[in-house]
N, C-alpha and C positions, 0 to 999 in steps of 0.2 A: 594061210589063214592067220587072222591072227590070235594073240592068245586073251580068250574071255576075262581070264583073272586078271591080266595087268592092269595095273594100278590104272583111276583116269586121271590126269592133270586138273585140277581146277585155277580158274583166275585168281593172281595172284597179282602186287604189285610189282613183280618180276616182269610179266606179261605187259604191263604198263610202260615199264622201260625198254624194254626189247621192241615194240611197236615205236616209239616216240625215237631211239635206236636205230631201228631201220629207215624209216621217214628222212631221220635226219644225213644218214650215209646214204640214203637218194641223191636227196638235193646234193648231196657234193658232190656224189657221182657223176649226177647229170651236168650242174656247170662245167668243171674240169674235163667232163666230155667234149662239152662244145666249145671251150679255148682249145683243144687239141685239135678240133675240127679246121678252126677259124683260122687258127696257126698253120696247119698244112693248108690251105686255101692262101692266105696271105702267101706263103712261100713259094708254092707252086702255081699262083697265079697273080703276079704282083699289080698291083692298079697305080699311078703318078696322084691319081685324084682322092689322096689322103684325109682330103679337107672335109670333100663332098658325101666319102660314102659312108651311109649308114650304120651299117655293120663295121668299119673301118677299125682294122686292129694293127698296129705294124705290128711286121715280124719281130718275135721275142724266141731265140731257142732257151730262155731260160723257162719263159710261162709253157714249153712242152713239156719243158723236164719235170715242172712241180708238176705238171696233170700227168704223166706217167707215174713219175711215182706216186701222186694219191692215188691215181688209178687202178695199178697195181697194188695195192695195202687195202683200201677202202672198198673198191668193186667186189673183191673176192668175200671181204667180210659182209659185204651188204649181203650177198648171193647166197653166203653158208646160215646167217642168220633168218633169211627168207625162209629159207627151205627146214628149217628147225621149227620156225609158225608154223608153217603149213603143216608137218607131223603132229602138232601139237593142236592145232584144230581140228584134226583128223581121231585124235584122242579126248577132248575135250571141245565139242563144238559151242559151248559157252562162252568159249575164247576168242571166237571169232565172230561173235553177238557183242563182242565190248563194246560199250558206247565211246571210249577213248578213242578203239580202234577205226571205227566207224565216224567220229567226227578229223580224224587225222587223214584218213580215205577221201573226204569228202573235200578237207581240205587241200588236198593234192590235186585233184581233180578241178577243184575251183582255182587254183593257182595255175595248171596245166590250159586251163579255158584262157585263161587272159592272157599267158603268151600267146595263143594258137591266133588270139584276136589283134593281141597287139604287134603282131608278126608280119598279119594281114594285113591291116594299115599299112604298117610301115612300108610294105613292098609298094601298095599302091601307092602310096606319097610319093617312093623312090618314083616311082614310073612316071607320075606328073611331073615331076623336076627335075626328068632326063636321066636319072642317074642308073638304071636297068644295067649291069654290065654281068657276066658268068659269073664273076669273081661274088657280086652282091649275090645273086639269083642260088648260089651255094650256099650262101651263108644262111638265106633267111628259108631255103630249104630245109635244111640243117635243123635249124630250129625248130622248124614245120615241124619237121621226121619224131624229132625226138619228143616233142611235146604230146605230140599226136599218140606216139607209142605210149607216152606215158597216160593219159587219158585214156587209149582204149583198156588199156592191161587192167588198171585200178575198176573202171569201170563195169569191165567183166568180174573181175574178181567180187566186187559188191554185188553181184548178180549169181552168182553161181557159187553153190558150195561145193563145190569140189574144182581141181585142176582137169580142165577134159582133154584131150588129145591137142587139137589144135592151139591151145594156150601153151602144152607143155613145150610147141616144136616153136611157137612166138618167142617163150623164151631163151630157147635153144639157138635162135635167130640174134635174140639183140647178143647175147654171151659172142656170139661168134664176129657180131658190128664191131662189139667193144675191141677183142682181140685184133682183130685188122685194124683199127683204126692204132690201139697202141703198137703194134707191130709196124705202123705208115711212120707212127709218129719215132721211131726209131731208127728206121731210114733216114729222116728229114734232119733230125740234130746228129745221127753220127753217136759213134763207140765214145764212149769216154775218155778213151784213149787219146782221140781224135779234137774231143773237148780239152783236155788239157793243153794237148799242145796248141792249140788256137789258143787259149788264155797265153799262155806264153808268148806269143805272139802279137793279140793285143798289147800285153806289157811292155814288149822291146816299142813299141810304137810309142805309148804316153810316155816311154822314159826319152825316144830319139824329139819325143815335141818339145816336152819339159827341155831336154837341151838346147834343142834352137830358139825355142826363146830366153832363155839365158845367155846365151850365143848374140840373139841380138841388142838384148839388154848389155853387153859388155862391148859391145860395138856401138851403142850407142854413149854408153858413158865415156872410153876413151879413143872413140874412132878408129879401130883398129880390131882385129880378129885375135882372141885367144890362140897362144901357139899352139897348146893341149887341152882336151878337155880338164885336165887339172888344175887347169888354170881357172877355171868356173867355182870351187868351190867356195863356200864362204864361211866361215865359223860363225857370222853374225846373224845372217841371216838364215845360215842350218842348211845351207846350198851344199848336197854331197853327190858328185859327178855318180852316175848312178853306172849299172853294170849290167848285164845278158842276165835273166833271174831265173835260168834255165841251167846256164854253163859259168857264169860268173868271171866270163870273160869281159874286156872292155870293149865298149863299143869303138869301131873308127870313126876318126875324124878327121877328114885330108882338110886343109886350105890352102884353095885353087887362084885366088886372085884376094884383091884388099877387099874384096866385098862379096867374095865368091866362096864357097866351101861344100862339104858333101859329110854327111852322116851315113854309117855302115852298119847295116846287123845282119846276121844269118838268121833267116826266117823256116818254121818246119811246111807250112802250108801259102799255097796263095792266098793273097789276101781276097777278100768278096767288096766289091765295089758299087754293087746296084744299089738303091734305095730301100728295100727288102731285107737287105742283107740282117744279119743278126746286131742285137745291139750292140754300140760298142762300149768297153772296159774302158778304152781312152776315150776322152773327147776332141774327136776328129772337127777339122773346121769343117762347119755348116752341117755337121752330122754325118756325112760321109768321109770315102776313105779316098778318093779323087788324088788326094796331094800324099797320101800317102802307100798308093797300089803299090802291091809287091806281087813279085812269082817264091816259088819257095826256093829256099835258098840263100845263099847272098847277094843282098840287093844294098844300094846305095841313093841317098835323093840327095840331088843337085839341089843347093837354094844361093838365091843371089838377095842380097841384101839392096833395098831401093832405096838410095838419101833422102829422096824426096818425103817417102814414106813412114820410114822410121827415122828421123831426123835425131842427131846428134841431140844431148839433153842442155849443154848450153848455146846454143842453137834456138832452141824450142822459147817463143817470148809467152 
């Protein structure tokens, strides 16, 4: 029972902030939800027709990581600062008569309606112009689920003064969505561990491209193959033969013929090759990594240099 004398809470512009407070670590939570959503969708179901679909996000392991960790920081305070109003409207139910609180409700609710509507649409457009695929039909689910959760929940809550049974086990429901889905979304990018040495990895790649094209810049000024990479550097133009930025060894570099040569690094992982794949730190040609695949390990890529192609510079009219 509780106790008659304890103090009651009255409204306060405390209760103002903490309302406007929770509102607003909503909204974060909830997008940062659905780029998590969207991100494991894209990953585990990749679509070629990037152009066409609506919902269309490439794969980004960086945009899971910032929704984990706001996720992580942001959800749990949203959820403790909830449940503090609610004590507090239980103690003082004038606090939950705000008109503040009550136009910030409404406004949720009225924000929650125009996705739910403009969700709808958009599916149906999708379907008129073919574009209907699992990959879409997830996403704009997705959206459905969450908007929809979020509408009924505020909605009952403007309805009912108290928390009743089945609201309490609704929210014990989404607490448990949230968790699996950051728990999915940690599968999907991998330990940190695992991130680092992928960066590292990207890095040996921008530094073996940045060579070969200096490589071929140097073949086409004096038509001929550097002996060693040291031979590339330049003090004028700030050109320094670059290194492993892992182990700060030097890369290899055989030359196989007058127009023929091979770049070498030891790599910690395979490389990811599909169009899905995560973004890349270097810039890969054409955005993939095609000319650059690797297994882990020591890998080497053959290039042959075309005259036709990169044509000597006095040459060039």
């Amino acid at each position: 029972m509780g106790n008659a004398n304890a103090p009651v809470e009255k409204v306060s512009p405390k209760h103002v902030f903490l309302h406007l407070f929770v509102i607003i670590l909503l909204y974060y939570s909830t997008v940062n939800f659905i780029i998590l959503l969207f991100q494991c969708i894209n990953r585990w179901i990749p679509d070629m027709l990037t152009k066409t679909d609506y919902y269309q996000l490439m794969f980004s392991s960086g945009a899971i990581r910032f929704a984990l960790a706001s996720l992580i920081i942001v959800f749990p305070v949203f959820m403790i600062t909830s449940k503090y109003l609610r004590k507090s409207y239980i103690a003082s139910p004038a606090i939950r008569d705000m008109r503040t609180r009550k136009w910030l409700l409404y406004f949720t609710l009225f924000v929650a309606a125009l996705v739910i509507i403009g969700d709808l649409v958009g599916t149906i457009l999708a379907y008129f112009n073919g574009e209907i695929t699992i990959r879409f039909i997830l996403k704009a689910a997705s959206i459905l689920l969450v908007a929809g959760a979020i509408f009924f929940y505020y909605l009952r809550d403007l309805r009912h003064e108290k928390m009743i049974a089945s609201t309490k086990i609704f929210v014990w429901g989404i607490i448990v969505v949230v968790l699996a889905a950051v728990v999915a979304g940690f599968f999907v990018v991998g330990s940190p561990k695992t991130e680092r040495a992928r960066r590292f990895d990207y890095e040996r790649v921008a530094n073996l491209q940045e060579a070969q094209g200096q490589i071929i810049n140097y073949w086409q000024s004096k038509e001929r193959l550097p002996a060693t990479l040291g031979n590339l550097s330049d003090s004028i133009s700030g050109y320094v033969t670059p290194i492993d930025p892992e182990t700060s060894a030097a890369y290899e570099y055989i030359v196989t013929g007058t127009t023929t040569f091979k770049l070498c690094a030891t790599f910690n992982l395979t490389s990811e090759t599909d169009m899905t794949a995560e973004p890349k730190y270097a810039m890969y040609p054409g955005g993939v990594m095609e000319n650059w695949s690797h297994e882990a390990g020591h890998a080497c890529f053959e290039r042959t240099i075309d005259p036709e192609l990169y044509k000597p510079f006095e040459k060039i009219k």
